[in-house]
N, C-alpha and C positions, 0 to 999 in steps of 0.2 A: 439206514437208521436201525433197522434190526441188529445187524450184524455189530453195531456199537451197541445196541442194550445188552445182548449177549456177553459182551466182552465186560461192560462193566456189573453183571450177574457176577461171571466168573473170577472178576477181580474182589466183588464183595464176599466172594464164597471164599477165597482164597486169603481175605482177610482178616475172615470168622475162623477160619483152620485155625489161622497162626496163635489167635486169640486164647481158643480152646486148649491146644497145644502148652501155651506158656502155663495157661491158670494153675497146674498142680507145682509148678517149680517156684523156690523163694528166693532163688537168686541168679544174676548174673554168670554164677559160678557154676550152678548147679545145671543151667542150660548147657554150659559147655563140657560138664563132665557125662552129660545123657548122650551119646553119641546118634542112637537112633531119634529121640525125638530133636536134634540138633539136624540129622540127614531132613527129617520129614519139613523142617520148619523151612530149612533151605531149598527145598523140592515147591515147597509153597511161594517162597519170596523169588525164586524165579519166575514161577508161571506168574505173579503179581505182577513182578517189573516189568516181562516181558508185555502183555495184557495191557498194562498201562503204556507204553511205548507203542502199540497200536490206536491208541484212542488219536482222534488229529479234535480236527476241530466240529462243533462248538462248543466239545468237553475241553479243551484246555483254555478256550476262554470263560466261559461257563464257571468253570469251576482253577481257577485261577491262582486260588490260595495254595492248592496242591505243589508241593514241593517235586514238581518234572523234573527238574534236573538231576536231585538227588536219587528218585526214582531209576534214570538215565543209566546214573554214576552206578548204581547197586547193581544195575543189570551187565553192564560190562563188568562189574570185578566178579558177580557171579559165573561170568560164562565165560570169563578166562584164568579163574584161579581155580585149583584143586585145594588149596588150603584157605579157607574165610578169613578173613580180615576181624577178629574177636568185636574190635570198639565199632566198625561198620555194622555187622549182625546186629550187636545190641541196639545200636542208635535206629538200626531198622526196625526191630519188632519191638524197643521200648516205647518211639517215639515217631518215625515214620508212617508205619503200620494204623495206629491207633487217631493220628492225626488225618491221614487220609480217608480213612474209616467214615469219622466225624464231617471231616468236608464235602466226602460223599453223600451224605446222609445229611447236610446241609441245603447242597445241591437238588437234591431230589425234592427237597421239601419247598426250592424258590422257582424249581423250573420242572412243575411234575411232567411235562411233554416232553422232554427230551427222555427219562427215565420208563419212558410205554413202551412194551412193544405194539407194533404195528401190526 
């Protein structure tokens, strides 16, 4: 149990980064023209996907709504491609990111015992 609250600490920190990260840019365009905070965001959404791809169960029953697969899908094209996929990035920190965030933070609020550490 610890070992999984830990992991979803670091997936919420890892969250909050990407969050932080975006807030100064006003567009889609502008994220891929920033090339460093483009590396940092991506150094983020790996250690995310991977993080999340450790959690088993009763976080993926639990929190059910979370879009696993896509999670999944981001973490293979992250750790097999040297060039990002533009519409995959964005659909991850426009709307991945921010969803799972949320469902996290759903989760913690219907099942605070799983969210303690021990």
């Amino acid at each position: 149990m610890q070992r999984t609250m830990v992991l979803v600490q670091i997936a919420e920190e890892c969250a909050h980064d990407i969050t932080v990260l975006l807030a100064p840019l006003q567009s889609e365009d502008e994220l891929f023209m920033s090339q460093n905070t483009l590396e940092a965001i991506m150094a983020r959404l790996r250690m995310l996907s991977f993080t999340l791809g450790q959690l088993g169960r009763p976080w993926t029953d639990v929190v059910r709504e979370i879009d696993w697969a896509a999670w999944q899908q981001l973490h293979v094209a992250l750790s097999s491609s040297s060039e990002p996929d533009h519409d995959m990035l964005w659909f991850a920190v426009s709307s991945l990111v921010p969803a799972t965030t949320t469902l996290l933070r759903r989760g913690r609020h219907r099942h605070p015992g799983l969210f303690m550490l021990s």
